[in-house]
N, C-alpha and C positions, 0 to 999 in steps of 0.2 A: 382272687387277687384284684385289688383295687386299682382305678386308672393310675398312671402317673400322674400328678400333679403340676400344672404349668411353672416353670420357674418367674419368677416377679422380678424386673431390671427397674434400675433407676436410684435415683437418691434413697439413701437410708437418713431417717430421721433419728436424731439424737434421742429422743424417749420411746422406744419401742414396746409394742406392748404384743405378750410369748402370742405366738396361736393358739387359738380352742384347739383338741385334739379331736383330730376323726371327724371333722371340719372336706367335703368334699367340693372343692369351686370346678363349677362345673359352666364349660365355657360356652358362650351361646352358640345359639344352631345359626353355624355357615351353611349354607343352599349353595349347592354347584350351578353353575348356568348353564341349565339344559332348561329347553323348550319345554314346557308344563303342559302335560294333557287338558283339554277344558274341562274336563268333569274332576278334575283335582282341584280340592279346597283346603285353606288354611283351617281352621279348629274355628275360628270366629266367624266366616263363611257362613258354614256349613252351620252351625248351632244356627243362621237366619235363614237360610233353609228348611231348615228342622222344624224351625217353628212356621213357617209358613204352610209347609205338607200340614201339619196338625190343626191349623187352623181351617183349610181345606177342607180338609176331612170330618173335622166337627161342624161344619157351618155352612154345607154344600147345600143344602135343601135351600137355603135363605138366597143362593147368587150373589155373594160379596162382589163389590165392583175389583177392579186392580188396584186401585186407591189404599182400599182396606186392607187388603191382603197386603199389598207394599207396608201400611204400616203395622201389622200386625211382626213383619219381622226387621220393621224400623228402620226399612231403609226408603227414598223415591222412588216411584211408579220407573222409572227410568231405569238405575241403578237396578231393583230389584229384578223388574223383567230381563235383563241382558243377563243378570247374575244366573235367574233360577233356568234359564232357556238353555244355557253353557251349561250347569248341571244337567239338565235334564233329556237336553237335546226336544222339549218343547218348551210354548211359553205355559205359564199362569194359568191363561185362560183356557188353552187347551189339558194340562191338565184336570182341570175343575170341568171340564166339558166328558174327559175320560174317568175319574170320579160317577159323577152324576148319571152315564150311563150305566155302567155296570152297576150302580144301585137298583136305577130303574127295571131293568133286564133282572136283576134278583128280585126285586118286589114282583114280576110280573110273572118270574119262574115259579114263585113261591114253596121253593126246596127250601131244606133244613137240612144238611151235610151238617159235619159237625165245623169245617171250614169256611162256611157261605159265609160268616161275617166280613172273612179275611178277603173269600173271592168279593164281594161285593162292594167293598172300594180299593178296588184293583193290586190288592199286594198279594194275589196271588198268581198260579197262571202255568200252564204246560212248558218244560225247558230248563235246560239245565242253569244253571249258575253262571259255567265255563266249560270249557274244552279241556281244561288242565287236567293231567292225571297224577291228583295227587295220590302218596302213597305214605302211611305213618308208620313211625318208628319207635319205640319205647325202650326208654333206657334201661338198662339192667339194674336191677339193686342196687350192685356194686356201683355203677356210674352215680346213682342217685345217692348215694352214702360218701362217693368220692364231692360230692358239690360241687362240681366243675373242674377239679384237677388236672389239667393236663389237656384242658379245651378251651381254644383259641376261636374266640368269640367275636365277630364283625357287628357292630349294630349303629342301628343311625336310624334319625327320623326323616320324612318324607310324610306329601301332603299326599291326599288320597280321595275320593269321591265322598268319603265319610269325615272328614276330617285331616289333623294330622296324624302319622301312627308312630309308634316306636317298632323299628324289626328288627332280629337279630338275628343272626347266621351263623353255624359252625360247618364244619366240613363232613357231619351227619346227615344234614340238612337247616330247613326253619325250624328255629326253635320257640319264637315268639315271634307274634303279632299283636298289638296293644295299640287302640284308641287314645289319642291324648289329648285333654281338652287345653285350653289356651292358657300361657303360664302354667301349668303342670308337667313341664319338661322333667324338672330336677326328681318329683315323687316317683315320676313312671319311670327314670335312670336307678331311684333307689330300689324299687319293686324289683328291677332285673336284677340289681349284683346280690338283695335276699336271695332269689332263685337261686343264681349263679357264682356261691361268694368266691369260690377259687377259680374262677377261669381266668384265663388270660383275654380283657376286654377291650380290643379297639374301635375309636369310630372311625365310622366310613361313611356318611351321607348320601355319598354317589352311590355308593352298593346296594342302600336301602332304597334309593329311587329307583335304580334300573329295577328291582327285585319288584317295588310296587309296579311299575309302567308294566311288569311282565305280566301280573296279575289282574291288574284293571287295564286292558290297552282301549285305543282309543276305538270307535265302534266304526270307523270303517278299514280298521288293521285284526287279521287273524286274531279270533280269542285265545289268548293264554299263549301268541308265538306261534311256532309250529303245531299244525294239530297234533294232538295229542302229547305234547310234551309235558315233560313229567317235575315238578316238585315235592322234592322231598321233606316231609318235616319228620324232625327228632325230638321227642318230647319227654317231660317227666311229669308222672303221673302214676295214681295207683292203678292195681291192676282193675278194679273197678270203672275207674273215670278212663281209662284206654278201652275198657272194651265196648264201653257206650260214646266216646268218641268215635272209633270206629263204625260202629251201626252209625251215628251221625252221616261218617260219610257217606255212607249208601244212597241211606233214606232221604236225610236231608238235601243235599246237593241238587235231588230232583225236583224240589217245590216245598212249599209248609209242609212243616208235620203236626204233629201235635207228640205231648209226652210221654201219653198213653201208647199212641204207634210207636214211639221210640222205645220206650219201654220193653213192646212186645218182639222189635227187630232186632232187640239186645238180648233176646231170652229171660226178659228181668218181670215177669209176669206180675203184676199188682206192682212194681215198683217203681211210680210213676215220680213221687217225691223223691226216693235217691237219687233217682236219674235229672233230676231238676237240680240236685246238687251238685253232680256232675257237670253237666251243662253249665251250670255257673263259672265251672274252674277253668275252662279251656284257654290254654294257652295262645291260641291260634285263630286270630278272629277270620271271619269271610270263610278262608280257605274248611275250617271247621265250623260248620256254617249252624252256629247254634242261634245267628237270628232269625233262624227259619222253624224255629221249634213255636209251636204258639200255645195257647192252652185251649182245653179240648171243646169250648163254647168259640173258638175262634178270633177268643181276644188275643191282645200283643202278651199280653203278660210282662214279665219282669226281664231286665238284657244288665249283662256285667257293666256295658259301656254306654246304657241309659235307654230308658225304652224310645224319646224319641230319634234317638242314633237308630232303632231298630225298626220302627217306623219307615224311616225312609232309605233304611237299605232294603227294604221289602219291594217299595216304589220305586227304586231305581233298577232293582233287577225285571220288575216288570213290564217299566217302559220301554227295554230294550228287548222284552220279549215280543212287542205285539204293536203294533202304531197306534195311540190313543186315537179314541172318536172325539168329532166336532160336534155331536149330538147323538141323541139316539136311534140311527139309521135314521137321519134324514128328520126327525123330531126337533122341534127347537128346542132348546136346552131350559126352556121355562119347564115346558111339556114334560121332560124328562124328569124334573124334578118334584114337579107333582106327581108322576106314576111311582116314583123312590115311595112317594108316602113322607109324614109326618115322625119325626124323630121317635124312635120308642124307647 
């Protein structure tokens, strides 16, 4: 069931002309006025974030000043450091300092895990994601065949550490969580009511922020609320992509994996490309945390919501796992970047 459609008041004009049918006006996102976590970004943010993690990351050997990196995500030396420091809970340059050590410290380990690329510029690292205990649910056939019949849907967007998301709620649980880049409100409202064409779908804004705020809270408030409180999600899916969401949450929730390990915690022996199809489908971003999946040399690989959304949700879990370094134990940070070595 489709939203209702706002009524239109005012002067009628003598030559009207009929409506398109099946025409949805979909009205802009009102924001409640609650106090915004700092690490929550709008969609436009957050993409200058995104690129400045990736510049980092490509170009640490060389020591870009602040200047460059500022314009690298095109904002002032000013604006930028106060932006990425509220993200990150550090600045720029301590980033690029936490960077550059752990490269060093892997050229100097000189291991070959099949994850050293990932640990070695810091998106990996010991620790959970959250405190949250999630737990999933899979609709029945019959639910999946009904298309939402008879389910009274809450959803709304809110801004998020990653961006803005779209969530949505039933009385199952989450049933979605969806990245949404800027101006692409009205595609990702279309992608939900495909999913859901018969529910009964209202917004709610406020429900979708308290619901993020519960998810991402701020880093000196309880992870996830009360420990161990629990979120439900209700999902549809085949029986394949549930039971390798499932193994997701295990495995994933603790750190990177790779496909192959997912694979084998799924029971799916040799089935490293199904399982990547799967992955792809997940309804449920963060919470089924399929940006922790990488591929089995430790690259990022491929994310539904953009490799570099996946990038730096790798870097933001990690920041908040471990205090970055100002150097390499006491190393200057030139020092440091010569022990890295020379790009291979």
């Amino acid at each position: 069931m489709a939203e209702r459609q706002p009524e239109r008041h005012g002067k009628q004009r003598k030559n009207r002309v009929a409506p398109r049918a099946s025409i949805t006006i979909i009205e802009p996102m009102q924001v409640p006025h609650m106090a915004r976590p700092n690490s929550f970004l709008d969609s436009r943010d957050f993409a200058r974030v995104a690129r400045a993690i990736g510049y980092i990351d490509e170009n640490f050997r060389a020591q870009p000043r602040l200047a460059t990196i500022a314009a690298a995500a095109g904002l002032s030396e000013f604006h930028f450091n106060r932006l990425f420091r509220r993200w990150a809970g550090v600045t720029p340059r301590q980033y690029l300092a936490f960077v550059t050590a752990n490269a060093a410290r892997g050229a100097l380990a000189g291991s070959a895990s099949v994850l050293d690329a990932a640990y070695t510029l810091g998106l990996s690292g010991p620790g959970r994601l959250h405190d949250l205990l999630v737990t999933l649910d899979a609709l029945t056939p019959g639910e999946v065949k009904a298309r939402g019949r008879g389910v009274r849907m809450s959803y709304g967007f809110s801004d998020t550490p990653f961006g803005t998301a779209l969530l949505a709620n039933t009385s199952r649980g989450l049933s979605h969580l969806a990245f949404v880049d800027r101006s692409a409100e009205t595609d990702a409202l279309a992608e939900l009511g495909g999913l859901w064409p018969e529910a009964q779908r209202h917004r709610d804004d406020a429900a979708a922020i308290e619901l993020a705020r519960r998810i991402w809270p701020e880093p000196d408030a309880t992870m996830g609320g009360s420990p161990g409180s629990a979120v439900r999600l209700a999902v549809r899916g085949t029986n394949f992509q549930v039971k390798v969401w499932r193994a997701l949450l295990e495995l994933g929730t603790a750190g990177p994996t790779s496909y192959t390990a997912l694979a084998r915690a799924a029971g799916i022996a040799g089935g490293a490309r199904a399982v990547g199809n799967a992955v792809g489908a997940n309804p449920v971003a963060w919470l089924i945390p399929c940006h922790n999946v990488l591929r089995n040399d430790g690259t990022l690989g491929g994310y539904r919501w953009g490799a570099e959304r996946k990038r730096a949700m790798l870097v933001w879990s990690s920041l908040r796992r471990q205090a970055p370094y100002r150097g390499n134990f006491g190393v200057p940070l030139a020092a440091a970047a010569r022990a890295a070595g020379p790009r291979p």
